[in-house]
MIRO-637429 format. One record per atom (N, C-alpha, C): y, x, z; residue in one letter. Coordinates in steps of 0.05 Angstrom, whole numbers, padded with zeros to 5 digits, always signed. Each point is the difference from the previous one (the first is absolute). Layout:
# MIRO-637429
YXZA;...
This chain:
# MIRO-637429
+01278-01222-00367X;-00025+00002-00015X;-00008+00030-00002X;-00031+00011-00003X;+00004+00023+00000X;+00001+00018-00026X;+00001+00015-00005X;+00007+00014-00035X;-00019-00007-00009X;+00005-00007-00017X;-00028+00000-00030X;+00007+00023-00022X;-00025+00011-00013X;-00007+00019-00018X;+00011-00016-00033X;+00011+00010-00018X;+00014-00006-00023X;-00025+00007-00018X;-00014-00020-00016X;-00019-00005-00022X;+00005+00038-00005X;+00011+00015-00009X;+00004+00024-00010X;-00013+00015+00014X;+00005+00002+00023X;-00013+00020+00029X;-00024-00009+00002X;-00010-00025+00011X;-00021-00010-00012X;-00024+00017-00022X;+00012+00001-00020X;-00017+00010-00029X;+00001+00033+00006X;+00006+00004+00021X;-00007+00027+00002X;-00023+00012+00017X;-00008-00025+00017X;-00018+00011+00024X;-00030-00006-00028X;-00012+00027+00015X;-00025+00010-00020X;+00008+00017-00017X;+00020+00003-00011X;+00009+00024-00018X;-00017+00026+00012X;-00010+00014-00023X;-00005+00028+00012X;+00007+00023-00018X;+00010+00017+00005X;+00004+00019-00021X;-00015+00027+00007X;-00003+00025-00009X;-00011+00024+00000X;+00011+00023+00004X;-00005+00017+00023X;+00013+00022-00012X;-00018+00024+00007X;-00005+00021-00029X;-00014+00020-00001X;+00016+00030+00018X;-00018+00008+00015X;+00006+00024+00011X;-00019+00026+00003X;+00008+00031-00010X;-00017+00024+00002X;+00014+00012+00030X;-00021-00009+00016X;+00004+00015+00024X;-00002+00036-00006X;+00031+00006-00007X;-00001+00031-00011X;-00009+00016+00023X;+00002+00031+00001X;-00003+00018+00023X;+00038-00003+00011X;+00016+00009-00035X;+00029+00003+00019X;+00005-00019+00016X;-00010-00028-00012X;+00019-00019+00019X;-00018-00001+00023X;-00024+00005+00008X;-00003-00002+00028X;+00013+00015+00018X;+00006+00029-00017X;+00001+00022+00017X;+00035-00004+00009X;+00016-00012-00021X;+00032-00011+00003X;-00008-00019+00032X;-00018-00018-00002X;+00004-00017+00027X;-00009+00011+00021X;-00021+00020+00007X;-00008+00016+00010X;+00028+00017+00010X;+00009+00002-00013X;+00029+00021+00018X;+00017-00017+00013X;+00011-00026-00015X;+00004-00020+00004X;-00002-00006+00039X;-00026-00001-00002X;-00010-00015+00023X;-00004+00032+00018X;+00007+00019+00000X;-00003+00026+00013X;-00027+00007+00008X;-00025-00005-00022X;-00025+00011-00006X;+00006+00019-00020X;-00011+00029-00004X;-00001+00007+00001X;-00015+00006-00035X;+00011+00002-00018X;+00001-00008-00037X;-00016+00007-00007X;-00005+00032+00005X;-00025+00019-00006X;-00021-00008+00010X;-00003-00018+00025X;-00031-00010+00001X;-00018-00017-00006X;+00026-00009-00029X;-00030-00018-00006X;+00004+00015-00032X;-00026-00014-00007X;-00013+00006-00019X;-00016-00023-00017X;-00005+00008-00032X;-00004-00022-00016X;-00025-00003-00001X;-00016-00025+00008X;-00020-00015+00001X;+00001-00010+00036X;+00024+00010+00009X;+00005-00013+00041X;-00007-00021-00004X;-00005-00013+00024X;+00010-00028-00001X;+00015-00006+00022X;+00025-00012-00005X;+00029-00011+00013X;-00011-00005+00017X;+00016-00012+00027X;+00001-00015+00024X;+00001-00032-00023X;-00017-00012+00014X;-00006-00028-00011X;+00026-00019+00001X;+00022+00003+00015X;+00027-00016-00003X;+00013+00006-00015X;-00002+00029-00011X;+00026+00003-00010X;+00001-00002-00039X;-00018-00019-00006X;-00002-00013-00022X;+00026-00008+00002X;+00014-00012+00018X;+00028-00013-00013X;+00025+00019-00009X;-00010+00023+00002X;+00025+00023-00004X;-00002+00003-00030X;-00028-00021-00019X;+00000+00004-00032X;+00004-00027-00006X;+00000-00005-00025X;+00008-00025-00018X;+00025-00004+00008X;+00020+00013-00001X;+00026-00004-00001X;+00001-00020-00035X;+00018-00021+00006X;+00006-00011-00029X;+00023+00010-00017X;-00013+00008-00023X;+00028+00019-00015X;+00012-00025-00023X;+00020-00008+00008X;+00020-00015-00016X;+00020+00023-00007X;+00024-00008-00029X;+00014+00010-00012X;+00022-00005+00026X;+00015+00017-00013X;+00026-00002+00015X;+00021-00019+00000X;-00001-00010-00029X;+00012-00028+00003X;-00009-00027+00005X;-00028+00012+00018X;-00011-00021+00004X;+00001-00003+00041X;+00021+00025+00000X;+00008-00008+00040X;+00020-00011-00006X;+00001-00016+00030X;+00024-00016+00011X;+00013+00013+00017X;+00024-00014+00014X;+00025+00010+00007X;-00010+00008+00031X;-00025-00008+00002X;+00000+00018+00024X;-00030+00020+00005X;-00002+00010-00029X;-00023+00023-00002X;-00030-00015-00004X;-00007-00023+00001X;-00025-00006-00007X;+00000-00016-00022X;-00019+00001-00023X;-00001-00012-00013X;+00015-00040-00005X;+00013+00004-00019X;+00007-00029+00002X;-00020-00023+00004X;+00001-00023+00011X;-00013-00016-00001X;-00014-00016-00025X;-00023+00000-00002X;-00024-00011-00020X;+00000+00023-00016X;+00019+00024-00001X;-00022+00023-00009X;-00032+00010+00009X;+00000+00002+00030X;-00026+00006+00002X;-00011-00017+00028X;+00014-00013+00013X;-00008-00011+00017X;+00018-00033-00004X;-00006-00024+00005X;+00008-00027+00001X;+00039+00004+00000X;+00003-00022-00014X;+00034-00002-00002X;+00011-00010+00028X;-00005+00002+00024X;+00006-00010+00018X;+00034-00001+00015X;+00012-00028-00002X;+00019+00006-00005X;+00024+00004+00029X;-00013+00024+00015X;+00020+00011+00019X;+00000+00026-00005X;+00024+00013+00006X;+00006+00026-00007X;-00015+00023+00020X;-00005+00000+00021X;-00008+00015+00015X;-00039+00009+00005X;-00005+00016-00004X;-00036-00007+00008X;-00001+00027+00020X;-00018-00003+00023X;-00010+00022+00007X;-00034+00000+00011X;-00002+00016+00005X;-00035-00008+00002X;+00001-00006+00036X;-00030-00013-00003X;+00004-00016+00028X;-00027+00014+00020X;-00022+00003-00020X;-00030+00002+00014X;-00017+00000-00019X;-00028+00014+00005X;-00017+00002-00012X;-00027-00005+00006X;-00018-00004-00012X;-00034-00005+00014X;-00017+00013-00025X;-00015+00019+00008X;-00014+00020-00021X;-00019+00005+00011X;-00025-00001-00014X;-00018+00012-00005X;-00018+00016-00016X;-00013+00030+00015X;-00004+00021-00018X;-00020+00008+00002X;-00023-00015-00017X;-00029-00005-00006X;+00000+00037-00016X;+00009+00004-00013X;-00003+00025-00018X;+00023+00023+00011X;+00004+00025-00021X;+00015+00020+00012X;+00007+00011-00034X;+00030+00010-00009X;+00010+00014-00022X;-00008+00022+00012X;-00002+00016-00030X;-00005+00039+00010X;+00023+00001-00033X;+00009+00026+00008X;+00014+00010-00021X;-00010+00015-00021X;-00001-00006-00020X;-00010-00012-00033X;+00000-00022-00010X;-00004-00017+00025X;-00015-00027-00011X;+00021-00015-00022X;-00009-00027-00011X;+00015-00014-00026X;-00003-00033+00019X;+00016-00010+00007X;+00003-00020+00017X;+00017-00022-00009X;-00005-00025+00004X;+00025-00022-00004X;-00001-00013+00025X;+00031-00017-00001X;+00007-00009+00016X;-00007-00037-00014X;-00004-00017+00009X;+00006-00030-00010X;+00016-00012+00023X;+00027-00004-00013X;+00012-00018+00021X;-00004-00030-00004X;+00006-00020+00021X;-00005-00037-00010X;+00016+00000+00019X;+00017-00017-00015X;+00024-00016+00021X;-00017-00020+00011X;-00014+00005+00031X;-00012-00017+00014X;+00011-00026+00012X;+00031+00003+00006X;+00008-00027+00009X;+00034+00011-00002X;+00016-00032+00002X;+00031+00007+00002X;+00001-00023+00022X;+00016+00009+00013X;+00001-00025+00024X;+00028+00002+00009X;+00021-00035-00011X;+00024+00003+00011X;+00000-00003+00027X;+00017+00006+00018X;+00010-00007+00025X;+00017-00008+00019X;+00011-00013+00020X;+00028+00008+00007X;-00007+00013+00025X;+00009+00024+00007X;-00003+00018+00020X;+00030-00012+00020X;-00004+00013+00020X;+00019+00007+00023X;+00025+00011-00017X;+00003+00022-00014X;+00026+00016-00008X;+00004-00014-00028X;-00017-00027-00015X;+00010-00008-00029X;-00025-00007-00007X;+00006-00002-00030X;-00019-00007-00011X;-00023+00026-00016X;-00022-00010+00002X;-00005+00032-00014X;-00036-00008-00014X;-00006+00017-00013X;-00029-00006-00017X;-00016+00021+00005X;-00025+00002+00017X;-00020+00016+00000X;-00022-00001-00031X;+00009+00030-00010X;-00017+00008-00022X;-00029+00018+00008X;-00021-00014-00002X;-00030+00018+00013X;-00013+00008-00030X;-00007+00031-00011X;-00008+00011-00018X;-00031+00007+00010X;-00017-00002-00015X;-00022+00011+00003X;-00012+00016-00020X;+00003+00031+00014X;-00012+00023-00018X;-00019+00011+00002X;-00023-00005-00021X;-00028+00014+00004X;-00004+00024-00017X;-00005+00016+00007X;-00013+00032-00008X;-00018+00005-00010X;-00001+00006-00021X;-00032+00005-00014X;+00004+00030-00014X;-00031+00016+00011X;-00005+00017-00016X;-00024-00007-00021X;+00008-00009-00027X;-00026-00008-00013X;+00003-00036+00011X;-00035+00005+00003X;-00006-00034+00012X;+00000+00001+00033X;+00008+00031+00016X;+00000-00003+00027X;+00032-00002+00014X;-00008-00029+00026X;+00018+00002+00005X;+00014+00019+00016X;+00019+00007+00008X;+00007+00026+00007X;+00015-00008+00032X;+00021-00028+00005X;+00019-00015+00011X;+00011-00014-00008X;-00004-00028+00014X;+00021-00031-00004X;+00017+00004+00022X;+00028-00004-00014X;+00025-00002+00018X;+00011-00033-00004X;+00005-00014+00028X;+00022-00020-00008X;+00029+00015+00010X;+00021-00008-00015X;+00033+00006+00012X;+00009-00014+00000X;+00024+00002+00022X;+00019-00025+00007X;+00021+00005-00015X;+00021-00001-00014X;+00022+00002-00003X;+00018-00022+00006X;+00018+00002+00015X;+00026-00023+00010X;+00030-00002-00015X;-00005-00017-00020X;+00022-00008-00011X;+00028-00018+00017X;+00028+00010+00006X;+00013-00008+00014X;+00026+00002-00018X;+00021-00020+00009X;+00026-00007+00001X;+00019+00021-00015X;+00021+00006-00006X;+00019+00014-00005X;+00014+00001+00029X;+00008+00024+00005X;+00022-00003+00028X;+00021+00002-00006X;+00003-00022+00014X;+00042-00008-00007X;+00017+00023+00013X;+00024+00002-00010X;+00015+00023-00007X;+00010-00004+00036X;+00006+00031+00012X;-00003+00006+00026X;-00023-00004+00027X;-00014-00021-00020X;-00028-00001+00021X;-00024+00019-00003X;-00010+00005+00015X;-00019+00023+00010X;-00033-00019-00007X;-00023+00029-00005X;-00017-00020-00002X;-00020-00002+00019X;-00006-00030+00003X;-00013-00003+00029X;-00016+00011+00003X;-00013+00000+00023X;-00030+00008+00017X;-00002-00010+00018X;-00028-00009+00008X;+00006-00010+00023X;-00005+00011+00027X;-00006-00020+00028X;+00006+00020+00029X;-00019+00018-00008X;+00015+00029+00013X;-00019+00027-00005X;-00031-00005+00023X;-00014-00001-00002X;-00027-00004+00009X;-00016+00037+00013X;-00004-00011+00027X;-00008+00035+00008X;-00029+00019-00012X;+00006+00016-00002X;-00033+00010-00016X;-00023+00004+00032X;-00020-00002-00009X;-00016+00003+00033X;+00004+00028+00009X;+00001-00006+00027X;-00002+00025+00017X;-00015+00019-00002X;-00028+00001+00003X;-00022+00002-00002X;-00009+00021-00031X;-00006+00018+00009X;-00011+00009-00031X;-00022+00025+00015X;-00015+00010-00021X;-00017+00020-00003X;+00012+00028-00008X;+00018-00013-00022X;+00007+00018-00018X;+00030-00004-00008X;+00006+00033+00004X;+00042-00014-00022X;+00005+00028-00009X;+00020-00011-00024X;+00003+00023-00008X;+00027-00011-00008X;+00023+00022+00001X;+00022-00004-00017X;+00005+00010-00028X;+00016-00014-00011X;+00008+00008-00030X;+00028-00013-00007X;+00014+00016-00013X;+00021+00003-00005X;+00002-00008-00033X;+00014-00026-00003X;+00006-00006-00027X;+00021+00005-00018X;+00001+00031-00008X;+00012+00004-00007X;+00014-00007-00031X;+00024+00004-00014X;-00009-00011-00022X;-00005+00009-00022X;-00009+00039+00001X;-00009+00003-00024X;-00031-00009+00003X;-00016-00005+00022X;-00022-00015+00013X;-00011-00015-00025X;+00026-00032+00006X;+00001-00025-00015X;+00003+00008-00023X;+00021+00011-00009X;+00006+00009-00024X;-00028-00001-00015X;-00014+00029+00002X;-00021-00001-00009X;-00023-00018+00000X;-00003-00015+00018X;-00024-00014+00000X;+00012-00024-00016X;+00028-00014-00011X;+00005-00011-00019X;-00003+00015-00032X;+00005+00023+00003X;-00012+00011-00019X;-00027-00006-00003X;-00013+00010+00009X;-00041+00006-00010X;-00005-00041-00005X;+00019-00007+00020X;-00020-00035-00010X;+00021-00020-00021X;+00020+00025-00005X;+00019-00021-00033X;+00004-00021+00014X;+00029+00000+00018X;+00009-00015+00018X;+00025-00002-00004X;+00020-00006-00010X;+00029-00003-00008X;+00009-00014+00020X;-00005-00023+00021X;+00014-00008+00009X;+00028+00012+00020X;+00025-00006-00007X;+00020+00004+00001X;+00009+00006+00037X;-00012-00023+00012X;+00004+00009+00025X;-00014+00022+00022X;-00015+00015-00025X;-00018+00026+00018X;+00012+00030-00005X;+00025-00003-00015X;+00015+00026-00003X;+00031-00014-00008X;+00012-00022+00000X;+00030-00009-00001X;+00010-00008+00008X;+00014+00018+00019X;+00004-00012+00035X;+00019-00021-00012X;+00020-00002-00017X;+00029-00018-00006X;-00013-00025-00009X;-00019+00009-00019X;-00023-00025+00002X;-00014-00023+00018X;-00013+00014+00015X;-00011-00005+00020X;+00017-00023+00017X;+00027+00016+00007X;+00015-00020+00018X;+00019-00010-00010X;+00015-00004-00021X;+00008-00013-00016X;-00011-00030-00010X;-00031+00013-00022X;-00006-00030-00010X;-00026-00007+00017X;-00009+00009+00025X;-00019-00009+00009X;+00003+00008+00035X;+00014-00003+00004X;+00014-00008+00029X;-00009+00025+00020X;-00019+00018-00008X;-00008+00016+00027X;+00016+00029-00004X;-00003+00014+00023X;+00020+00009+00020X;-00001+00035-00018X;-00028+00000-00015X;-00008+00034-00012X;-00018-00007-00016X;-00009+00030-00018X;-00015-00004-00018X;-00030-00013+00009X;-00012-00018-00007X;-00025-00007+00017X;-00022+00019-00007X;-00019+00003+00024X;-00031+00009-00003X;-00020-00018-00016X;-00005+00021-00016X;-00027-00022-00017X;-00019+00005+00004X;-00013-00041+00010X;-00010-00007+00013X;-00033+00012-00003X;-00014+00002-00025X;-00014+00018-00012X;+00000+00019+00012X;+00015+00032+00003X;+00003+00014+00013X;-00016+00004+00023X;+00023-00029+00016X;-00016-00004+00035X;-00024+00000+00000X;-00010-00029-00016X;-00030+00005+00004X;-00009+00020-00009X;+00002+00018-00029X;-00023+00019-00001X;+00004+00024+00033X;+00028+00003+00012X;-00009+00018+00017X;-00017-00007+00018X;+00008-00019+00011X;-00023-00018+00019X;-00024+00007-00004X;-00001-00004-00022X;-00031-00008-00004X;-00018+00030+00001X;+00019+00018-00010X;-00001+00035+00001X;-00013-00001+00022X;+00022+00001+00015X;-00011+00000+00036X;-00019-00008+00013X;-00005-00023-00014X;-00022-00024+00016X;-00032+00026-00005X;+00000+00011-00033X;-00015+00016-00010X;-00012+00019+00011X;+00032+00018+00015X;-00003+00022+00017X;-00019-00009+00032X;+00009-00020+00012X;-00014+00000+00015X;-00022-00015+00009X;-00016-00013-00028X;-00021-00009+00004X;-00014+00008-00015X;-00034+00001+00014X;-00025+00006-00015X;-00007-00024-00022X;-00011+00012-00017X;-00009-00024-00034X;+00013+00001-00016X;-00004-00019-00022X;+00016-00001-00024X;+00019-00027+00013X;+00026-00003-00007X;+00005-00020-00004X;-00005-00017-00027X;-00005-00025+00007X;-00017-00018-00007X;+00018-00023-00015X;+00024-00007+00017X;+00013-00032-00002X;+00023+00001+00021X;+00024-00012-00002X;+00023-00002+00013X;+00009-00024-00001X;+00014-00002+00007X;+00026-00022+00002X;+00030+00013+00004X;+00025-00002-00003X;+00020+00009+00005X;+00025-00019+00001X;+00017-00009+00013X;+00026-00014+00000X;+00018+00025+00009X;+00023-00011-00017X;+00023+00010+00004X;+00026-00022+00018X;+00007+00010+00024X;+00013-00015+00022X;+00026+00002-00007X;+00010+00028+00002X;+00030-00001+00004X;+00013+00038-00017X;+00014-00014-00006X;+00019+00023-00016X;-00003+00027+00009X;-00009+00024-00015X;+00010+00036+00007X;+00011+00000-00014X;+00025+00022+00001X;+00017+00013-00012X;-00002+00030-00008X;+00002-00003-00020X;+00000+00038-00006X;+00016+00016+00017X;-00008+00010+00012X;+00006+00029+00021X;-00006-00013+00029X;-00015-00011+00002X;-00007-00018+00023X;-00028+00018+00010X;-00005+00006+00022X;-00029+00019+00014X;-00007-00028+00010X;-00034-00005-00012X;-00018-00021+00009X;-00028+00015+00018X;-00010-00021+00015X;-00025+00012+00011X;-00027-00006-00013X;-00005+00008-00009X;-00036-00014-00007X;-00016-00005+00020X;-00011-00020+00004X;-00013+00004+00022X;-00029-00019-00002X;-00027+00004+00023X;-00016-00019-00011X;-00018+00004+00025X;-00020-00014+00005X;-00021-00002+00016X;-00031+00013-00007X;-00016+00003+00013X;-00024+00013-00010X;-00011-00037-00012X;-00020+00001-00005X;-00020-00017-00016X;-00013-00018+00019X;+00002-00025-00002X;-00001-00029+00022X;-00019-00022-00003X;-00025-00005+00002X;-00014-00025-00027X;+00010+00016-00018X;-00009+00016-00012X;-00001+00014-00024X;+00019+00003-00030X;+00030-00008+00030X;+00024+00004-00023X;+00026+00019+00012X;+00012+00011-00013X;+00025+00015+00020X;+00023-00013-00013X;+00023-00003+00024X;+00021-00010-00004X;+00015+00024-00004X;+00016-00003-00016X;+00023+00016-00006X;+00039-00005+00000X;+00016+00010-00002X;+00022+00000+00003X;+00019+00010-00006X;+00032-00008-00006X;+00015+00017-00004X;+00024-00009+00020X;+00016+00014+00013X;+00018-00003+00013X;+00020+00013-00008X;+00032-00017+00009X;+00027+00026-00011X;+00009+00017+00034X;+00022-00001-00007X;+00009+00024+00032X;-00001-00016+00009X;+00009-00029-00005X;+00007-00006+00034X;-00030-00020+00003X;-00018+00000-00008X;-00025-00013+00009X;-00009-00018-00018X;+00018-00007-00013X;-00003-00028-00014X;-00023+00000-00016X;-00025-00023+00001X;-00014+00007-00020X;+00011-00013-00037X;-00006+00024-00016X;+00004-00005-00029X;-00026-00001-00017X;-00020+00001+00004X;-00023-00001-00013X;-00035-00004+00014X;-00005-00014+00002X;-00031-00008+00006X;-00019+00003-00016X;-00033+00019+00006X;-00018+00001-00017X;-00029-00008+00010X;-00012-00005-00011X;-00030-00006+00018X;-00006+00013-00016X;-00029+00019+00001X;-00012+00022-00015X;-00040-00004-00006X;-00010-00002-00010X;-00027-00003+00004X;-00017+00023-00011X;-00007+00023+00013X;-00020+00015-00002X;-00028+00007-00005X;-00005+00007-00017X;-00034+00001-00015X;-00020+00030+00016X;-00020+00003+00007X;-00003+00028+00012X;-00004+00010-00024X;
């Protein structure tokens, strides 16, 4: 039979909660180094690159309100969902508006859907969040997120992935980058990211089967999407993003992407040996 949702999980889809944010000067200028732009050039009344709204509304829970593996316990701020593991999966966003630094912004999250499943490697529950942006009464960006709730890994097993899948040949554009981990480090910093497997390697492969500290997944896409920036004319507009297959911290990835096709560019991330780990579609405004 296939999983069913428990009356409790249930009573959560529609939930929405709030979270207020002052897009300061320091903290842009902290992600700004961050991302190796350059701190001193921006200035208060800018306005941001339209994606990188997600580098604010970090949710600030107490300390005794994390779990044993750095994110908030379950039904503190997101559904009690009851597998130990979550990582994010993909995203679909669109960015009708643009933050500038000063602004006074909220986030509204709604647990849009919980969906049990049985996958290929177990059983597991797709959590989709939907976060809208408002400055005032304007909207700013609606995000949906995937997050993938999965299994505990049994003691000496590794955690799956599946066949590595090739990234295309073919590109316009590549660039390399090197994930390093005072990189990660920091960019778990600026977006109030505790999770345990992005700086504890004993962690990591211990209670969640993989081989090093992992790359967060966040991360990938915002570089991506950096790139996609650098080499196309317009605003970006709207994306999509999935996350395929595992980086590891100290791992050199390629960015890579196409010029603009029917009036969308594909994007990419690849590791050394080709494999693709991340897919983006991009939609550009002139």
């Amino acid at each position: 039979m296939p999983p069913t949702l428990s009356e409790e999980l249930q009573s959560w889809i529609g939930r929405t909660r709030e979270v207020e944010e002052e897009i300061t000067l320091a903290a842009v200028r902290r992600i700004a180094g961050m991302l190796d732009f350059d701190p001193e050039g921006f200035r208060r009344g800018d306005p941001l690159p339209p994606h990188w709204f997600t580098l604010f509304f970090g949710d600030a829970v107490r300390h005794s309100d994390i779990g044993a593996d750095g994110h908030p316990k379950p039904g503190v701020v997101l559904p009690p969902i009851p597998l130990p593991r979550r990582m994010g999966a993909g995203r679909r966003v669109t960015m009708p508006g643009t933050l500038r630094i000063g602004d006074t912004a909220t986030k509204v999250a709604e647990v849009a859907a919980i969906v049990p499943k049985q996958a290929r490697t177990g059983f597991i529950t797709v959590l989709t969040m939907r976060h809208t942006i408002r400055r005032g009464g304007e909207t700013v960006a609606v995000e949906e997120f995937d997050a993938i709730y999965r299994e505990a890994v049994k003691p000496g097993e590794k955690s799956g992935v599946g066949a590595p899948v090739p990234a295309p040949a073919e590109a316009d554009w590549r660039e390399e980058r090197r994930l390093d981990a005072a990189l990660v480090f920091r960019y778990s910093a600026v977006t109030w990211n505790a999770h345990r497997i992005h700086y504890d390697a004993d962690y990591a492969r211990q209670e969640e089967g993989y081989p090093h500290t992992v790359q967060n997944g966040g991360l990938t896409m915002q570089l991506a999407l950096d790139a996609a920036v650098r080499h196309t004319r317009g605003r970006l507009a709207a994306y999509t993003a999935r996350l395929t297959r595992p980086i590891y911290v100290g791992d050199t990835i390629t960015l890579a992407g196409r010029a603009p096709r029917d009036g969308k560019v594909a994007a990419w991330v690849q590791d050394r040996d080709g494999h693709l780990c991340a897919e983006l579609e991009c939609e550009f405004a002139p």
